[in-house]
N, C-alpha and C positions, 0 to 999 in steps of 0.2 A: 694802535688798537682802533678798529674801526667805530666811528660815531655812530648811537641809534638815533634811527628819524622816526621822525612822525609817517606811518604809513594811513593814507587818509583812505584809501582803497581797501586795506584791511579792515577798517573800523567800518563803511559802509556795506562791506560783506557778511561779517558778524549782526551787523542790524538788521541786514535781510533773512539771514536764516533765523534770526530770534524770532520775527514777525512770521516767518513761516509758518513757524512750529506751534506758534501762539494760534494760527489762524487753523492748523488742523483739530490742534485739540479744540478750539470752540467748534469746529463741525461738528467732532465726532462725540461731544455730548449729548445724551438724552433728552429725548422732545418734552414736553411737558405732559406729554398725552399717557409715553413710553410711563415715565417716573411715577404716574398715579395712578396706572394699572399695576405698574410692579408693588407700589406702597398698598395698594386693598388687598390686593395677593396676600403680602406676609401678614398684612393686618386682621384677615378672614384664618390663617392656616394657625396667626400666633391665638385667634380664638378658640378657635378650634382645637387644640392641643390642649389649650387649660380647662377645655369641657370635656375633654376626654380623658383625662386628671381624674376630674369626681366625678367620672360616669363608670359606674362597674359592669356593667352589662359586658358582655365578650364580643357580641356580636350586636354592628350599628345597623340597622336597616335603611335611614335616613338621616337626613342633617339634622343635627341638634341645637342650633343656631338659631335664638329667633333674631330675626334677622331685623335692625331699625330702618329709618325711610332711609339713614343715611348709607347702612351697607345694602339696602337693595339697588339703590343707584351704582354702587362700588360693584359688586354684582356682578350689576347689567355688564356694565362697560368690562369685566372680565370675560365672562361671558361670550362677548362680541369680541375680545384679543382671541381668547382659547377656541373660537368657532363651537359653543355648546358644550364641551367636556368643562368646563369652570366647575359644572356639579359636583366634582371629583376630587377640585380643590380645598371644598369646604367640608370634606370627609378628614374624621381623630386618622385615617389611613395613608390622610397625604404629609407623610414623613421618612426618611430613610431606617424603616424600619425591616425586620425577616421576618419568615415563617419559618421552622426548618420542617422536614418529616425524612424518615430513615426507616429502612431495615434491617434485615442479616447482613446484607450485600451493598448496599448503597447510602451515602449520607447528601440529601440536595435542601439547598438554603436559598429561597424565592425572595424576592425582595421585592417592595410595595413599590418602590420606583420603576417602572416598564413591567412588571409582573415574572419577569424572567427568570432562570436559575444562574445563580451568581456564584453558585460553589457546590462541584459534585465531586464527593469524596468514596473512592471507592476501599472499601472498609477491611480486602481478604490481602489484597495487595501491596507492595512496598516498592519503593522507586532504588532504582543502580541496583542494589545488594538485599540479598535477606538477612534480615536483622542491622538493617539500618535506621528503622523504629520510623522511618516516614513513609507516611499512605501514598497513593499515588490519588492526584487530587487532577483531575479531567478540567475543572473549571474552578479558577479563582483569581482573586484579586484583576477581574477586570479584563480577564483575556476572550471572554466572549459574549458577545452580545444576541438579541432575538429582539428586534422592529419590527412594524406594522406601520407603514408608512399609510395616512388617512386622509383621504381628498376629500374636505368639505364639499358643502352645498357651498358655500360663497368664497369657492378657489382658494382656500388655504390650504396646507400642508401641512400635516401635527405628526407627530415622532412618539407612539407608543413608550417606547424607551426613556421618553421623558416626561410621561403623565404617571399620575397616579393609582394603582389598583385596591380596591379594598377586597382583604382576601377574610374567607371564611373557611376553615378546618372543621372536617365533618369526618364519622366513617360510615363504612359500609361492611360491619360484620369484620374481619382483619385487614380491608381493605382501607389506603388513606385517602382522601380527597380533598383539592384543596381548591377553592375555587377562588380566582383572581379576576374581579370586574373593576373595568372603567369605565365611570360610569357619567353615561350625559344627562340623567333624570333618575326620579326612581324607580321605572322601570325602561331604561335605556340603556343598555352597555356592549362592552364589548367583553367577553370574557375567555381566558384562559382557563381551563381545567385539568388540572392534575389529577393521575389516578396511580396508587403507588402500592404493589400487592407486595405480600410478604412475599421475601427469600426469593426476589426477583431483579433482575436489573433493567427490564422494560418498562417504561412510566407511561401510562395512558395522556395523550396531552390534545386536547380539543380547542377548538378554534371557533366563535360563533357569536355572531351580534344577534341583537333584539333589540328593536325598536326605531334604528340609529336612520330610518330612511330620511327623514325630514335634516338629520347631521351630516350624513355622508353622499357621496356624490356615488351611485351605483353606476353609472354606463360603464364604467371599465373596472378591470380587478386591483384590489389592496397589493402594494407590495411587501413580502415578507421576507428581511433581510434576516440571514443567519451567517456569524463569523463566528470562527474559534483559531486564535494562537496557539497552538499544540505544544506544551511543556514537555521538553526530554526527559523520560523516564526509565532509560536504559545507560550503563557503564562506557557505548560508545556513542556518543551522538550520531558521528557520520553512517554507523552502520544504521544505527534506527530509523534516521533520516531519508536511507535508500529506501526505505519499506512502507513511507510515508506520504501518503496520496489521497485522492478524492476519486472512490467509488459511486457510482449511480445505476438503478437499475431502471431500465424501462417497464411497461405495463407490461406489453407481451413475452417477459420474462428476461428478456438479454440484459446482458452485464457490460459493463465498458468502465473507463476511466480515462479524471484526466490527464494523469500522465506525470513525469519530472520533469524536471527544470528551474531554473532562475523565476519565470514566467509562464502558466499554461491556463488557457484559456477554452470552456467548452461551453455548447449552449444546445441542452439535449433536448428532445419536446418527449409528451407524457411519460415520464418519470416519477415513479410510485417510492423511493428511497434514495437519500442522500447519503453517503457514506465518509465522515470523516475519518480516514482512519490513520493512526499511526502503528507504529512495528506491531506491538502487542496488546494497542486500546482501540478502541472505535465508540465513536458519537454519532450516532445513526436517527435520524428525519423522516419518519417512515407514515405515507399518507393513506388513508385504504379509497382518496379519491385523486387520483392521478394530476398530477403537476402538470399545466399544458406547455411548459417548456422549463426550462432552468438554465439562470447563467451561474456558471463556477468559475470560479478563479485559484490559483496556486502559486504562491509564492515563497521558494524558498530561501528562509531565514538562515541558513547555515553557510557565509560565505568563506570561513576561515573557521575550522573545527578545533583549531587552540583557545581561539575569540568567542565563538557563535557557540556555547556552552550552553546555555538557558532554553529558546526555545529551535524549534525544528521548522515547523511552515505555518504559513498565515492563508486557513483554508474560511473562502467565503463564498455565499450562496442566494442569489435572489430568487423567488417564487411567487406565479401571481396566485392571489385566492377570489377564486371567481364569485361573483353573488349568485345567488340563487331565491329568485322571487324575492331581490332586494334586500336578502342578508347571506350571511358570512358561515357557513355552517361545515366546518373539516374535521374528521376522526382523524386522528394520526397520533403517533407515540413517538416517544423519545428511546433510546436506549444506548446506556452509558455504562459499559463491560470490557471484558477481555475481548480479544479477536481471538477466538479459541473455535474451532472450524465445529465442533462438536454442539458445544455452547450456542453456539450466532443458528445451525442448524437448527434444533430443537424449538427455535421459534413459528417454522414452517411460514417464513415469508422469506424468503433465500437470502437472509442476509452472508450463510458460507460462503456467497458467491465472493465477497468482497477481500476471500482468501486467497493471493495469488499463488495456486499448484499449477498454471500454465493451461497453454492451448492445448488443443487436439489431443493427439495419443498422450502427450505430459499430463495433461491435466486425468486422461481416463487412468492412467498408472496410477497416479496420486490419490485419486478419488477410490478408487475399487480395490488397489492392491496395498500402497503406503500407508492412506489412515485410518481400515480397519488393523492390519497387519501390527501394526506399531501402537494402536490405542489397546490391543488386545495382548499386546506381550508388555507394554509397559502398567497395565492395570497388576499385574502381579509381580512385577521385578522391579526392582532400579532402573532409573532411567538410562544409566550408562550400559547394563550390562545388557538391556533391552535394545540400544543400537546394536550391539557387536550381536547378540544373538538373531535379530532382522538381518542384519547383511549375512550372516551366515545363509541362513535360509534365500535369501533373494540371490545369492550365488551360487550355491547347489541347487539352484532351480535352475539354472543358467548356464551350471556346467554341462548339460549336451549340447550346447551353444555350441562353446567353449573347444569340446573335443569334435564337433566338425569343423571348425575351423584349424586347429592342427592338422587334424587328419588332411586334409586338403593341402597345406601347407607342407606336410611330409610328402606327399603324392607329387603335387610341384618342382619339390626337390630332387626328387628321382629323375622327373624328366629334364633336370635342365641340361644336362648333356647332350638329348638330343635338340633342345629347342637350341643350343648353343650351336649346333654342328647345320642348324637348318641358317641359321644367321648369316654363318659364313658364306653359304654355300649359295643363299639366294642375298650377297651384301648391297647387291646395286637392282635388288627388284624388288622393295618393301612392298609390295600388295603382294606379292609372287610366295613371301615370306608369308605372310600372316595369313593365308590360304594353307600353305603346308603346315604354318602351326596349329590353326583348328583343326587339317585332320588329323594332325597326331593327336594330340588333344581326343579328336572322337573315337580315335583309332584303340588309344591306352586304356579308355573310359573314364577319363578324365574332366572336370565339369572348373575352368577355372575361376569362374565366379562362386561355387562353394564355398571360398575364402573367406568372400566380401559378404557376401549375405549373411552371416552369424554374428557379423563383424556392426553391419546395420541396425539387426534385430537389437544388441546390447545400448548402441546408444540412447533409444528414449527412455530406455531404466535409466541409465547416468545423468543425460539432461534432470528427469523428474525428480530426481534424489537433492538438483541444487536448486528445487524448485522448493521441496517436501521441508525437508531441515530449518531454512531461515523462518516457514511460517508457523510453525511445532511450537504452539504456545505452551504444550507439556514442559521442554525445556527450559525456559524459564526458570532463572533462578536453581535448578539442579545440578548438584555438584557430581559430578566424578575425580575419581584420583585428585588429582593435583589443579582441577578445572573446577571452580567454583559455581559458574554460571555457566552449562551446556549451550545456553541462545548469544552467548558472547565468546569473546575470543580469550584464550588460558593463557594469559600472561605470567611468567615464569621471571623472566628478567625485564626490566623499568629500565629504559633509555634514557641519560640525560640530556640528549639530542631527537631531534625529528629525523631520520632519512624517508624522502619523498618515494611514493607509493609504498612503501613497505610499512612506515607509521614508529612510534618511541616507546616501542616493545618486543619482546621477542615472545612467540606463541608457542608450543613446546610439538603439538600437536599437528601442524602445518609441516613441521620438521621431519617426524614421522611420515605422516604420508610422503612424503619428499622422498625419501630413502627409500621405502616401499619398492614408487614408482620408478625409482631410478634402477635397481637390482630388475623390476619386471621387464622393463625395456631393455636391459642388459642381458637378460635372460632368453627376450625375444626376437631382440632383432636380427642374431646371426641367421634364426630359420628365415624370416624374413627376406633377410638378403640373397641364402641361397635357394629359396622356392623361387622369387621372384628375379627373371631374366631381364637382365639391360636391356631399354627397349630405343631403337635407334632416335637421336633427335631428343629423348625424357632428361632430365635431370641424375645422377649417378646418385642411384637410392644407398646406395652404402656412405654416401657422405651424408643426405640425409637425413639417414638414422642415426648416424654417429653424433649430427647436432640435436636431433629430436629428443635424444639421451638425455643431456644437460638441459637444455631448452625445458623440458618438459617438469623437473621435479623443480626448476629456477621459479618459475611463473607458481608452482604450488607454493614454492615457499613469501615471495611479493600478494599475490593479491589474494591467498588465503590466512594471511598473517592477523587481518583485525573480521573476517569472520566466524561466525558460532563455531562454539568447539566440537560439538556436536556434529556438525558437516565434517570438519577436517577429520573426528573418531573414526565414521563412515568411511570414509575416502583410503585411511590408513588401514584396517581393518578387510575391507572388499581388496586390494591391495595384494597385502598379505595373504589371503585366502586364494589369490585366484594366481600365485605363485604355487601356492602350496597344490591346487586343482593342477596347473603345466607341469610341474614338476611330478606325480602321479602319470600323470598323458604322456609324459616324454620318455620317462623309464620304466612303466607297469602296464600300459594300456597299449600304445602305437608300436609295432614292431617294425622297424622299416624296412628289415628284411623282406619280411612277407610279403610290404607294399610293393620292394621290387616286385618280389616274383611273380604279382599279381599282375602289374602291370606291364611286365616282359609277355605273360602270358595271355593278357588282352591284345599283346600288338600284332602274336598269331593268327588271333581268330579276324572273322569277317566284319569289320567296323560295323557299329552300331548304325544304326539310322539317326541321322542328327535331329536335333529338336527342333522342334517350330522357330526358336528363338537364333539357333545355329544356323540354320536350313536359310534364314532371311540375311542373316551377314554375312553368312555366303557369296548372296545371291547378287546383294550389294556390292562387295567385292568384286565381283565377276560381272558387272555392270560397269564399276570404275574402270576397273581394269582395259574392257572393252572399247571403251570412250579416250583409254589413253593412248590406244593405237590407233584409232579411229583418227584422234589430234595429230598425233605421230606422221601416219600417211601426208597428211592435208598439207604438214609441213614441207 
């Protein structure tokens, strides 16, 4: 067994790091200066408290302290820590106490510390499920803050968030108002004003010092910091999560945002509204004097949707507040609601905008055709049967699309004997080929872009539909059949496993559609293949289609598995209908006979005059063509 020694190198190391450690903590104690500001601090606040004990009055106008030579010194020299707000300290209000005020619609709880709202409880609605007996609560326990960063006259920096406000509750006829000052004298503050009307979710929220020129440093504007941690209040985090971002409008009316990701970063200049919005709430910053820039931040908190369960993203905002003849003076409102396109509308400051129904043609389908269409069928029916009976309608509107694109399709078809027989015949002169197939083509009266153009029309109704549905805050919480929540996904069967992208559930509804799509494509791609002629050098469209088959209802079923059921209704439903619309077209309406004889009977007559659009790829043609004998000789 080995001897222990004396290790004398150990023992001088352990003395040195003991002397370290000794030597940091004596640094980093308080000065003596630090300790007897903080000691008149509690000594002035613990006064203060016990005179607001036996002071019954509701409302303090001024300090009630008289004050001896020995706390006017104590005072001062606070005074001189806080740079002029100490006033504030010696207020019965510098405590961690609330206000609350409430209406129909909204419950918010201000707090004397920073003046801000600490807890808005929205009062109609319930988080995951209906009849889960819990409100959906926008702010609480500490997830958002509201700073006013204050640059003294003598280069200090004080954090609103950490002063005092003394607030006074007053009304206005059924209106509430609550005025929250910090105060540097008795008539010096900085004050927040609440204004809260019935059976509304918009809060009037004003901004505005008096007096404070001699306290604050004007040359340049207050910063005012606003964050919110957005609480998950939907059954799937990750879907909620996709839908949750940071809107902003500019003055001149445009809409933008900043976007997904891990990290996203913007910094817009005059901007009249801040939007925080998640899937189906919004906490909205709204100024009626334009922001002269704004930095946004986004961070999303959901790195792991089995883990990251609590909150969604961590949305922050800084804005300067300009003075104005050396004070602080902003109208602006607060509002803390549904993202309900109808709702956010009605306020006539375009907060709808903050509704993503998409660009261009998406967004004018959405706007003009989806949500009067659908707010006017579902105001009298269930919400389920109100989908199936919209896609009804938005398909029968559709179906003369629908039957020129067959017909064309059948037309096609007839010809492809001869466009086969042109293939052959011209195998080694592809321009030679596509010359004699446009004029047979003109010759038949045949247009074979017809196809495609019915084909185009249909898609910005489909895009707009996956634009329309996930933002349908109607849905919400309404059940159909065996789909509890329309704005989520209808879980049927619980997976005791995860499978990646598909998610540890099965949705009943994605299924459906799947089969739909799969029968429609089976249904359509034989015409397909024989309208459309192998074209030399292309890919062989019957293999194609053969995988586009499967392919097609595979991807319905993966990445429509965890959304709204409500979409996938749609999907199965328009589906089903627009089988049942081919299926009419292909046996009651299109005769193909006919179409021969029609067009055996156009190839009689004297070919049409081609179109401008014919007439030019022609001409093209017959340009190339020209150029390649032209190359030809030279060789």
């Amino acid at each position: 067994m080995e001897e222990k020694k004396f290790d004398l190198n150990s023992i001088i190391g352990f003395v040195l790091i003991f002397g370290i450690l000794i030597w940091i903590m004596y640094q980093n104690q308080p000065s003596d200066k630090e300790i007897a500001a903080e000691k008149a601090k509690k000594e002035l606040v613990a006064k203060q408290e016990a005179q607001a004990k036996a002071d019954k009055a509701k409302t303090i106008a001024a300090p009630v302290v008289a004050a001896t030579p020995g706390d006017t010194v104590q005072l001062a020299q606070l005074q001189k820590t806080l740079g002029g707000f100490a006033y504030s300290a010696t207020l019965p209000s510098a405590k961690d106490s609330f206000t609350t005020i409430e209406n129909e619609k909204i419950k918010l709880k201000i707090a004397n510390k920073g003046g801000y709202i600490v807890e808005a409880t929205l009062k109609e609605f319930e988080k995951f499920k209906k009849g889960s007996g819990q409100l959906v609560e926008l702010i609480k326990n500490n997830n958002s803050n509201l700073n006013i960063q204050l640059q003294t006259t003598d280069n200090r920096t004080l954090n609103s968030k950490d002063l005092f406000f003394e607030p006074t509750l007053t009304k206005n006829g059924a209106d509430q108002i609550l005025t929250m000052r910090l105060k540097a004298g008795a008539n010096e503050f900085l004050e927040y004003k609440y204004v809260l009307k019935p059976n509304d979710y918009l809060i009037g929220f004003d901004v505005r010092s008096q007096g404070l020129n001699r306290v604050l440093n004007s040359s340049k504007p207050l910063n005012l910091a606003w964050d919110l941690k957005t609480y998950r209040n939907e059954k799937s985090v990750s879907y909620e999560n996709r839908y949750a971002e940071i809107y902003y409008n500019y003055a001149d009316g445009k809409e933008s945002y900043v976007g997904q990701g891990d990290h996203k970063e913007e910094t817009p200049e005059k901007v009249d509204y801040i939007a925080f919005k998640q899937h189906f709430f919004a906490t909205i910053l709204q100024t009626n004097t334009a922001f002269e820039k704004a930095d946004l931040v986004s961070e999303n908190l959901v790195k792991d949707e089995k883990v990251d369960t609590l909150f969604t993203k961590q949305f922050k905002a800084t804005v300067p507040l300009a003075f104005s003849n050396g004070e602080i003076d902003y109208k602006m409102n607060l509002y803390f609601g549904p993202a309900d396109y109808k709702v956010l509308k009605s306020y006539d400051k375009e907060f709808q905008k903050i509704i993503p129904l998409g660009w261009g043609i998406f967004g004018w389908i959405n706007k003009w055709i989806f949500v009067p269409l659908f707010g006017f069928l579902s105001s009298y029916i269930a919400y389920g049967i109100a989908i199936i009976i919209f896609t009804i309608i938005i398909k029968l509107a559709m179906s003369p699309i629908t039957y020129k694109s067959f017909l064309s399709q059948a037309k096609m078809k007839v010809l492809r004997p001869d466009i086969t027989e042109l293939g052959e015949k011209y195998k080694k002169d592809p321009m030679k080929k596509q010359q004699e197939t446009m004029k047979l083509y003109n010759k038949a009266g045949v247009n074979p872009m017809a196809g495609c153009i019915p084909a185009l029309i249909q898609l910005p109704f489909m895009y707009a539909s996956f634009q329309f549905f996930p933002s349908a805050f109607e849905l919400r919480q309404k059940s159909f059949l065996w789909a509890d929540d329309l704005s989520s996904f209808d879980s049927v069967v619980k997976l005791p496993f995860h499978i990646p992208l598909y998610g540890d559930h099965i949705s009943l509804f994605p299924i459906l559609a799947a089969i739909a799509i799969f029968f429609y494509m089976k249904m359509t791609s034989g015409d397909q293949q024989m309208a459309a002629p192998q074209q030399e050098g292309m890919p062989d469209m019957a293999k194609m289609m053969k995988i586009m088959i499967y392919v097609s209802p595979l991807m319905m079923l993966i990445f429509f598995n965890s959304y709204g059921a409500g979409l996938s209704l749609y999907n199965f439903i328009s589906n089903l209908i627009t089988i049942g619309i081919m299926f009419v077209i292909k046996n009651y309406i299109v005769d193909s006979e006919k179409i021969h004889a029609q067009i055996q009977e156009n190839k009689l007559k004297e070919p049409k005059k081609p179109s401008k659009f014919q007439q030019r790829l022609q001409d093209v043609m017959e340009q190339q063509e020209a150029a390649k004998k032209t190359q030809n000789k030279k060789k």
